[in-house]
C-alpha positions in Angstrom: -21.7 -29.5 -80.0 -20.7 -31.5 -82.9 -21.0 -30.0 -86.2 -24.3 -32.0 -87.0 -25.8 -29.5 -84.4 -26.0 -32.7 -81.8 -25.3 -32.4 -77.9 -21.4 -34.0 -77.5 -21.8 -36.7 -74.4 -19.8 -35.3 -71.7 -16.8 -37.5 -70.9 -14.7 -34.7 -68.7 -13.6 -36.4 -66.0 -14.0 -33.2 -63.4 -16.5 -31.7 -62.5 -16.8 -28.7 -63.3 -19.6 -27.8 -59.9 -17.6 -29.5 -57.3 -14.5 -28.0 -55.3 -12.4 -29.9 -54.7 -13.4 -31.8 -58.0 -15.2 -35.3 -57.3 -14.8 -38.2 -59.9 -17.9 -40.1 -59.0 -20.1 -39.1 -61.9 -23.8 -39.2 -62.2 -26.7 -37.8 -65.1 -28.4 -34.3 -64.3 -31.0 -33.7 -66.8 -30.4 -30.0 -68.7 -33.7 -29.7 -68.5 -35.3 -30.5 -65.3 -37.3 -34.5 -65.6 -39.8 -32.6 -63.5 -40.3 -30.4 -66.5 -40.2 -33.2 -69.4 -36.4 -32.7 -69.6 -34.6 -36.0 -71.1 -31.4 -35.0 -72.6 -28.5 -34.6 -69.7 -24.7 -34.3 -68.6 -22.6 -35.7 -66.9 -21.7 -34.2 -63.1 -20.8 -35.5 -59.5 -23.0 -37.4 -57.3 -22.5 -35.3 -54.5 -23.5 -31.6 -56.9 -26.7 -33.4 -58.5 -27.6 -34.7 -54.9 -26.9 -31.3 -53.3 -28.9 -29.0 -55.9 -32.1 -31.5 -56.1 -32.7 -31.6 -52.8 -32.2 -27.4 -52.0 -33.3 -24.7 -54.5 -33.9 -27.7 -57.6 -36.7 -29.0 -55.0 -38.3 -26.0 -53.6 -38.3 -24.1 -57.5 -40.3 -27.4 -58.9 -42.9 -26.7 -55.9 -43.1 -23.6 -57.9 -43.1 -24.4 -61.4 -45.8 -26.9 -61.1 -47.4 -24.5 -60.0 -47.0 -22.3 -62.5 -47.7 -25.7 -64.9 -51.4 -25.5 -63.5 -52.3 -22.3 -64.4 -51.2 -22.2 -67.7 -53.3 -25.3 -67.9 -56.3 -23.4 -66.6 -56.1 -21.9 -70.1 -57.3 -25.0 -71.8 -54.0 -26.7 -72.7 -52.6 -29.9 -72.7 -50.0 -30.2 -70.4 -49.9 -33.8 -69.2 -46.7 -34.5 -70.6 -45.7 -34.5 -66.9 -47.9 -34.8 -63.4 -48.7 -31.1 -63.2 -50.3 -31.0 -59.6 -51.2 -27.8 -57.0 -52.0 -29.0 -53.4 -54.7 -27.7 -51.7 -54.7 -25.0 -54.0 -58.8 -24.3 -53.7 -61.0 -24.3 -50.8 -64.4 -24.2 -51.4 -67.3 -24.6 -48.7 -64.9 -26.0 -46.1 -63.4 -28.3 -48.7 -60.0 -28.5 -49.8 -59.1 -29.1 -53.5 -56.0 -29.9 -55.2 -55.4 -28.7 -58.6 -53.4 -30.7 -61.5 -53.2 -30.2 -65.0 -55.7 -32.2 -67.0 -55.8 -32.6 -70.6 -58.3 -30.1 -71.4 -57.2 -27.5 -68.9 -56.8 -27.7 -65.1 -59.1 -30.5 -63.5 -59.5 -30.2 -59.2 -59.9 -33.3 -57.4 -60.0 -33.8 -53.0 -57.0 -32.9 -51.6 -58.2 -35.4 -48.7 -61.0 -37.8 -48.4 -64.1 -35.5 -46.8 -65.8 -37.1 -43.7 -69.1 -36.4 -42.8 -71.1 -36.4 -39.3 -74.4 -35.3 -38.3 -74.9 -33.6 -35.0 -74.2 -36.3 -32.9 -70.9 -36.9 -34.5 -71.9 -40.1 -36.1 -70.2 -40.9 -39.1 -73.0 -40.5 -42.2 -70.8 -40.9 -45.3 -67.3 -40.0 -46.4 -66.2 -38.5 -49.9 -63.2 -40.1 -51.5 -60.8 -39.5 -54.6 -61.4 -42.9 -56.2 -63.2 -46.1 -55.8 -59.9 -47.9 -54.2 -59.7 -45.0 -51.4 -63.9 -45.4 -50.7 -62.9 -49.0 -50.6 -60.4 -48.8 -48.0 -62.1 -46.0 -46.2 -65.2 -48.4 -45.9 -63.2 -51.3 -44.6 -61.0 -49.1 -42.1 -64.8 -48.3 -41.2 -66.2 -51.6 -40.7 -63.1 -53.2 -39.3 -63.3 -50.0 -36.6 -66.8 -50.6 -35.6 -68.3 -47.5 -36.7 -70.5 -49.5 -39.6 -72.2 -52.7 -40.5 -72.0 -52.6 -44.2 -71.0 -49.4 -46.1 -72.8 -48.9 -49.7 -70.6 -47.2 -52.3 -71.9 -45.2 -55.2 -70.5 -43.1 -58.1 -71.8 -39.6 -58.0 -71.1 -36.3 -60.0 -69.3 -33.4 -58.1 -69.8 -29.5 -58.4 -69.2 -27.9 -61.1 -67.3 -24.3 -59.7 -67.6 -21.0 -62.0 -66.2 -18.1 -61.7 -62.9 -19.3 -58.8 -60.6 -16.6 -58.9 -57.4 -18.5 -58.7 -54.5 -16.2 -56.9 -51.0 -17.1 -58.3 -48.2 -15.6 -57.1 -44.8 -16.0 -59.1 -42.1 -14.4 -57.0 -38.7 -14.2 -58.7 -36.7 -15.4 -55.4 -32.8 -17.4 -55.2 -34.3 -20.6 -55.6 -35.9 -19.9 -59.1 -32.4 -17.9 -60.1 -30.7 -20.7 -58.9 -32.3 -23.6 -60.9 -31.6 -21.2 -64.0 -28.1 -20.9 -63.3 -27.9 -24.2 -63.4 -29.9 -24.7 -66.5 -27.4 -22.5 -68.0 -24.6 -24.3 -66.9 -25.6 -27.7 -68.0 -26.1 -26.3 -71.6 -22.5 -25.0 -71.3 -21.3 -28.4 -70.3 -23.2 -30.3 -72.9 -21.3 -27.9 -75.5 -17.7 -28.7 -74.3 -17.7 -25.6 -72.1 -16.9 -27.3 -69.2 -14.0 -25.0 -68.3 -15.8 -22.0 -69.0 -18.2 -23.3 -66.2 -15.2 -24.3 -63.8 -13.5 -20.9 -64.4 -16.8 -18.6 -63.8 -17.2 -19.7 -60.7 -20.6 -20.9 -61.4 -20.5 -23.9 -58.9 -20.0 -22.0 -55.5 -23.0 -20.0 -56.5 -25.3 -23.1 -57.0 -23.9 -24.5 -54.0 -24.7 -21.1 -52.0 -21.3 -19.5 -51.1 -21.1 -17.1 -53.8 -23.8 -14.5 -54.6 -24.1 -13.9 -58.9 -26.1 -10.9 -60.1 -29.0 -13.1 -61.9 -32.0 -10.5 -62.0 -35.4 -10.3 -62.7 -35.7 -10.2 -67.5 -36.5 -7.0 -67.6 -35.5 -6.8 -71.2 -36.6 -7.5 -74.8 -36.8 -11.1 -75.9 -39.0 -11.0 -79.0 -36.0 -12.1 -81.3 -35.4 -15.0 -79.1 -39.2 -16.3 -78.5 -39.1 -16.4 -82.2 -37.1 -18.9 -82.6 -38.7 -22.1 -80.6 -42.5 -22.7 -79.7 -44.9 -20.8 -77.9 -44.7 -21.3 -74.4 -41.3 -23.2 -74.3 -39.0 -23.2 -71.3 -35.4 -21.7 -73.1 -31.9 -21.3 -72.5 -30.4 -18.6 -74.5 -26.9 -18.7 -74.3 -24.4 -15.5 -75.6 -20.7 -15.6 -75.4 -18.9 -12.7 -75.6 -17.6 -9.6 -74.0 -19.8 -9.8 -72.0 -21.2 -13.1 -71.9 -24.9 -13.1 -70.9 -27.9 -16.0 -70.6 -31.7 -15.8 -70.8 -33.9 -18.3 -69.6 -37.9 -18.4 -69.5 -39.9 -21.1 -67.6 -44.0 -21.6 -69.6 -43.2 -18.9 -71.5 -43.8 -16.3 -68.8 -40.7 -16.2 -66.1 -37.7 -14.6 -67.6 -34.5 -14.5 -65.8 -31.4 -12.6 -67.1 -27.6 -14.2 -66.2 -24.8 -12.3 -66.7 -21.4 -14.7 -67.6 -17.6 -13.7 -67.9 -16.6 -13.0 -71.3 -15.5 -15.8 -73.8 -15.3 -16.6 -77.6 -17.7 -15.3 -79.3 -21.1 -18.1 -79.8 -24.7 -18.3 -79.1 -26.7 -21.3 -78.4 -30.4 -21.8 -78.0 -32.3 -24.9 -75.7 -35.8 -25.4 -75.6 -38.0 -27.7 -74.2 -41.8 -27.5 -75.6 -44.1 -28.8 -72.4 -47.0 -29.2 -74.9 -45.4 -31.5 -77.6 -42.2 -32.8 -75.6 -39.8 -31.3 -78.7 -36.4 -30.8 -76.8 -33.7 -29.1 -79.1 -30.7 -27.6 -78.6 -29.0 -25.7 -81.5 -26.3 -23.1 -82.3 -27.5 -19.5 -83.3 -26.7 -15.9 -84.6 -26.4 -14.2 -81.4 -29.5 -12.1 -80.4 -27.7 -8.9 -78.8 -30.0 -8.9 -75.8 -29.6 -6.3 -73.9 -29.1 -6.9 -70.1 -31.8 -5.7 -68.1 -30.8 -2.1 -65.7 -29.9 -2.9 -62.8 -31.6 -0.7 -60.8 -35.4 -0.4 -62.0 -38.4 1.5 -60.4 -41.8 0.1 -60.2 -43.5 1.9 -63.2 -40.2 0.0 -65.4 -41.1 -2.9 -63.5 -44.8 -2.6 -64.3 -44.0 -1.7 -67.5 -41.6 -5.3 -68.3 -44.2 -7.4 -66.2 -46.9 -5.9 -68.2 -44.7 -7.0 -71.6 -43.6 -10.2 -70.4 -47.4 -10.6 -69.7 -48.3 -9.8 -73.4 -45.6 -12.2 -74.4 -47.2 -15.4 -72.2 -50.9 -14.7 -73.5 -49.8 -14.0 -77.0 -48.0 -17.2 -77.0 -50.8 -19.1 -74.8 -53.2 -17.8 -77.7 -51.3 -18.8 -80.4 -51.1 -22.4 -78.6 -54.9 -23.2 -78.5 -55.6 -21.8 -75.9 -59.5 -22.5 -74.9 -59.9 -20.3 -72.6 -57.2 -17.0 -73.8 -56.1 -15.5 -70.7 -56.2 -11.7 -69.7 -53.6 -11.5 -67.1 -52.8 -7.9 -65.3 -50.2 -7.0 -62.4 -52.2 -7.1 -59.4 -49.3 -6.6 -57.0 -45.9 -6.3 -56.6 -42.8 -5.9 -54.9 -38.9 -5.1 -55.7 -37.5 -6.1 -52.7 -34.5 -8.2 -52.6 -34.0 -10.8 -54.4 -36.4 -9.9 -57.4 -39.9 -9.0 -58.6 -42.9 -10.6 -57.1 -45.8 -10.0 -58.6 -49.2 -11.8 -58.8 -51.7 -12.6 -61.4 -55.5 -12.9 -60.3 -57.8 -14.9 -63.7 -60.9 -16.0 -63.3 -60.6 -20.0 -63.5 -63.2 -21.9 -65.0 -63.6 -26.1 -64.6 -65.3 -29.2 -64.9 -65.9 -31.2 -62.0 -64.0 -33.9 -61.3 -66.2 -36.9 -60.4 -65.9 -38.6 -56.5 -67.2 -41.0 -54.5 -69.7 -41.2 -52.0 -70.5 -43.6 -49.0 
């Protein structure tokens, strides 16, 4: 980081994920692009290949997941497609859910045929006017209609869904922070910091790393960027230690070799699209104990909890939530634990024929 508080391109020519190092260099995104991430480094083909299409891939299944429910409060979060397949089923039907900008709209997850009780076809629901379209001519062209008749028509509104999420801390989440963590460190100049940790076999699976479940205080640190921002807190030291937080309400903890003393902050705001990354004081976080018992765990989930409403609140939230610990479990790798609101909508409009 130069000293105008700007991220330094990365010109190494190593990479510091690869072993043996590669020189064929392609740009990974610090923050994920599937999160609204636009700043990135520099790192081999084969690394950014390898980690988007294993634990990069399955954790965005997750977070956009986790984008659609915090939607469901009433915020904006179409900075990027925010989409839940066949989340709902109602009545038979199967609904997708994707972040809308007034909260969490639902639309068909697949077009809806309907037969009477002969089996003949009687009409067919569809997710816009091209799909009737198509389904009408696939119809026609198939013999099973003369002439189809298409019409606009208002869907259900649904009250009262309970929506069950669950948000399991698991090695492809942990993983995807790691390398959040790592990319900040290379953007830095801390390449060799990030060769020498050891952080690379990890990512690439044939090294375990103690990355846990933020079971610790991070009031001082969700002070410093806005409400319901992914962050990468970085501390060097003896020891070295890293934060990160996914909407605001996944904290994982990652503990680092020691090094010069430093502390960085990243954030990326999914509301606004703000993406800053900035030298701080260091925060002293403490790292979370390593063996914790399920009233602690309660206990930190019920805090962390506090921490995503408070901040959901203080966003706009229209709809605050009221989010409790409906289950959980402290098997290996994590927590897992599982929040049960009451989801509210407007319909989505379809098509008939």
């Amino acid at each position: 980081m130069d000293p105008s508080g700007q991220i330094a391109n990365g010109t190494d020519l190593i990479c510091p994920y690869s072993d043996p190092p590669l020189d064929e260099f392609t740009d990974d995104h610090i923050f994920p692009n599937f999160l609204g991430g636009r700043r990135s480094v520099r790192i081999c083909r084969d690394c950014n290949s390898r980690f988007g299409h294993s634990f990069e891939a399955k954790a965005a299944i997750q977070l956009k997941r986790l984008q659609v429910f915090v939607s469901h409060f009433g915020l904006d979060l179409t900075r990027t497609a925010g989409i839940w397949p066949s989340a709902l089923e109602v009545d038979g039907i199967t609904y997708n859910l994707k972040s809308g900008p007034d909260g969490v709209q639902y639309e068909l997850a697949r077009p809806v045929i309907r037969r009477d009780e002969r089996g003949k076809i009687t009409g067919v629901q569809a997710r816009s006017r091209p799909e009737a379209e198509q389904s009408a001519a696939d119809l026609i062209r198939k013999g099973k209609a003369e002439e189809v008749n298409i019409t606009e028509s208002q869907g259900k509104t649904f009250h009262d869904i309970k929506l069950t999420v669950d948000l399991s801390y698991n090695p492809d989440l942990y993983r995807l922070a790691a390398k959040l963590v790592g990319n900040m460190a290379i953007s830095i100049g801390l390449e060799t910091f990030v060769r020498d940790s050891g952080l690379g076999s990890y990512l690439h699976g044939s090294r375990e790393w103690k990355v846990s479940t933020g079971f610790c205080d991070t009031s001082s640190l969700r002070r410093l960027r806005p409400g319901l921002s992914h962050t990468i807190y970085l501390e060097l030291g003896t020891p070295s230690r890293a934060v990160v937080i996914f909407f605001g309400g996944m904290q994982i903890f990652l503990p680092l070799p020691p090094a010069s003393k430093d502390a960085f902050l990243g954030f990326l705001d999914p509301l606004s699209g703000e993406e800053s990354f900035a030298r701080v004081n260091a925060l002293n976080i403490n790292q979370p104990p390593e063996v914790v018992t399920e009233s602690q765990a309660r206990f930190w989930l019920a805090e962390i909890n506090r921490y995503f409403s408070e901040e959901a609140n203080a966003r706009g939230a229209k709809h605050p939530p009221n989010l409790s610990v409906s289950g959980i479990d402290l098997g290996k790798p994590g927590a897992s634990y599982v929040f049960v609101p009451v989801w509210r909508s407007k319909a989505k409009l379809w098509f008939t024929i």
